[in-house]
TORLUMVEX-29155 format. One record per residue (C-alpha): residue in three letters; x, y, z negated. Coordinates in nm, 4 decimals, decimal comma, padded with zeros to 6 digits. Example, Ala and Ser with C-alpha at 12.3 -4.5 7.8 and 13.67 -1.06 7.14 Angstrom:
# TORLUMVEX-29155
R ALA 01,2300 -00,4500 -00,7800;
R SER 01,3670 -00,1060 -00,7140;
***
This chain:
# TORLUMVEX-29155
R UNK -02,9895 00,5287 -05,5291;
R UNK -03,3866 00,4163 -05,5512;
R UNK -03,3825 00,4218 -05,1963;
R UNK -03,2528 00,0761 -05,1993;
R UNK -03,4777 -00,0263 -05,4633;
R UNK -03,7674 00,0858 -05,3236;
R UNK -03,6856 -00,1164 -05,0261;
R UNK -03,6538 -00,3722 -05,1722;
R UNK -03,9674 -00,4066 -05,4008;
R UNK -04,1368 -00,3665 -04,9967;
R UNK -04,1177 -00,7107 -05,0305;
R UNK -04,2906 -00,7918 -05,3425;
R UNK -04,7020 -00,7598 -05,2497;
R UNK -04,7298 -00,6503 -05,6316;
R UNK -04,4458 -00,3460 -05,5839;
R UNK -04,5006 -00,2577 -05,2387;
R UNK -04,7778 00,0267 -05,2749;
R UNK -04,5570 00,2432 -05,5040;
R UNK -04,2467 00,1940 -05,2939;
R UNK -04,4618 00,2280 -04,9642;
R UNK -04,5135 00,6073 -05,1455;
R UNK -04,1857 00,6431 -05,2282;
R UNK -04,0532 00,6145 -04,9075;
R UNK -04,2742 00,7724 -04,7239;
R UNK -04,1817 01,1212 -04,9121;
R UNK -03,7988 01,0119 -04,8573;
R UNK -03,8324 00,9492 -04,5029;
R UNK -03,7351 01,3093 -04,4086;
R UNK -03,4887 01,3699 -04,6235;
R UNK -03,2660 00,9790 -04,5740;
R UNK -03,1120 01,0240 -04,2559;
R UNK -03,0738 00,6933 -04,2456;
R UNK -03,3387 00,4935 -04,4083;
R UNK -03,4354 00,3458 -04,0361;
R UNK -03,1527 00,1555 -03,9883;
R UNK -03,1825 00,0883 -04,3982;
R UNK -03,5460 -00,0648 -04,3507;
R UNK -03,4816 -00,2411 -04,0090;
R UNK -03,1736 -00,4391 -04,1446;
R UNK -03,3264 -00,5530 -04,4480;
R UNK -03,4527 -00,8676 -04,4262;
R UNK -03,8525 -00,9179 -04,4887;
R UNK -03,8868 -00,5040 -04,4404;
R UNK -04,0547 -00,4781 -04,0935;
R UNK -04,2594 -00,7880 -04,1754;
R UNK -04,3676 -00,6434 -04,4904;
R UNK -04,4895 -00,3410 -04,3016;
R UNK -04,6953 -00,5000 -04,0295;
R UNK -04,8660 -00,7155 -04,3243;
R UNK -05,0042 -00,3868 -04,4594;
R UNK -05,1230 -00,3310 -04,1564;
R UNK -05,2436 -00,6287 -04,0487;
R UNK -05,4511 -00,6573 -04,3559;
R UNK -05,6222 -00,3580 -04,3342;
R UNK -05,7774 -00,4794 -03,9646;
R UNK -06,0742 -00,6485 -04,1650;
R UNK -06,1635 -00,2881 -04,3334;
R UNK -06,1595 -00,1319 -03,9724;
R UNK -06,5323 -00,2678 -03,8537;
R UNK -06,7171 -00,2305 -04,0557;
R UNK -06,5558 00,0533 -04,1654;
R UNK -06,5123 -00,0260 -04,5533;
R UNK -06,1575 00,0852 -04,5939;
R UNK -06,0675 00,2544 -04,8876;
R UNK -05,9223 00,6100 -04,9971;
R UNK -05,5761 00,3330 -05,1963;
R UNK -05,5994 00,1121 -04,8586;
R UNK -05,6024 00,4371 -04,5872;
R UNK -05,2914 00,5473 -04,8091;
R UNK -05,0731 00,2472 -04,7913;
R UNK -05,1528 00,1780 -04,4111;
R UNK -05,0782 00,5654 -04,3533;
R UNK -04,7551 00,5145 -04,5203;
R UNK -04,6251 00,1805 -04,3786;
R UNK -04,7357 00,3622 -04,0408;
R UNK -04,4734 00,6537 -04,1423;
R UNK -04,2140 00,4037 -04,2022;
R UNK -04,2427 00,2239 -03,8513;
R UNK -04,2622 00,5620 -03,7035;
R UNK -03,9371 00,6684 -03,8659;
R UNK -03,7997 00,3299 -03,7133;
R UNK -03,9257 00,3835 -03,4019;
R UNK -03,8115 00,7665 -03,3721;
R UNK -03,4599 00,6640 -03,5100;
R UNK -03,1866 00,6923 -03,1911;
R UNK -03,0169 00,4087 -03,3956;
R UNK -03,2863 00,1728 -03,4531;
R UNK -03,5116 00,3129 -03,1292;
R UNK -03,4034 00,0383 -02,8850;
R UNK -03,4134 -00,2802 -03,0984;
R UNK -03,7504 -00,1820 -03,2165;
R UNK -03,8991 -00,1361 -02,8354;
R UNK -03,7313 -00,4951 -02,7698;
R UNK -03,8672 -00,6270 -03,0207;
R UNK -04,1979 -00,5469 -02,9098;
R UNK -04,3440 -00,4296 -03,2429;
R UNK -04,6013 -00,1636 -03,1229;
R UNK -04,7675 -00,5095 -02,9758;
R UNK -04,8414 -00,6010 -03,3557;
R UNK -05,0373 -00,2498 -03,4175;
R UNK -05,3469 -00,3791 -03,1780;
R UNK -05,5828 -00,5420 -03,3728;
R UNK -05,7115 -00,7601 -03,0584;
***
């Protein structure tokens, strides 16, 4: 399926806003893309990079309408991670919502 596609072009700075789309609309309907994006390699790491990036944009507040969209939809993804009773516990551990502060 593109499901696995689209995860994988996460990783790939040049493919990653389409897929970031993609799967965001899928996330409801994959029962299991959590435990798909957490146990691909690079995934979560691609994720926090969007929104990591976006920290500059925050103050002054210059962020765009394209760069609001991709950070909303990496957020989706983590929260489908996080929400996941499969993927739930390993994400806690691994102390990801740390990474969401911009300090």
């Amino acid at each position: 399926e593109k499901v696995y596609q689209w995860i994988s072009e996460l990783a790939g700075p040049e493919t990653r806003e389409v897929a970031l789309l993609e799967l965001s609309k899928k996330r409801e309907v994959v029962s299991d893309l959590a435990p798909m994006l957490w146990h691909t390699f690079g995934t979560i790491a691609a994720l926090l990079q969007e929104i990591i990036n976006i920290y500059q944009y925050i103050n002054p507040p210059t962020l765009t309408a394209q760069q609001s969209n991709r950070v909303c939809n990496a957020l989706a993804l983590l929260q489908c991670v996080a929400s996941h009773s499969e993927t739930r516990t390993a994400f806690l551990s691994a102390h990801i919502p740390l990474f969401l502060y911009p300090f």
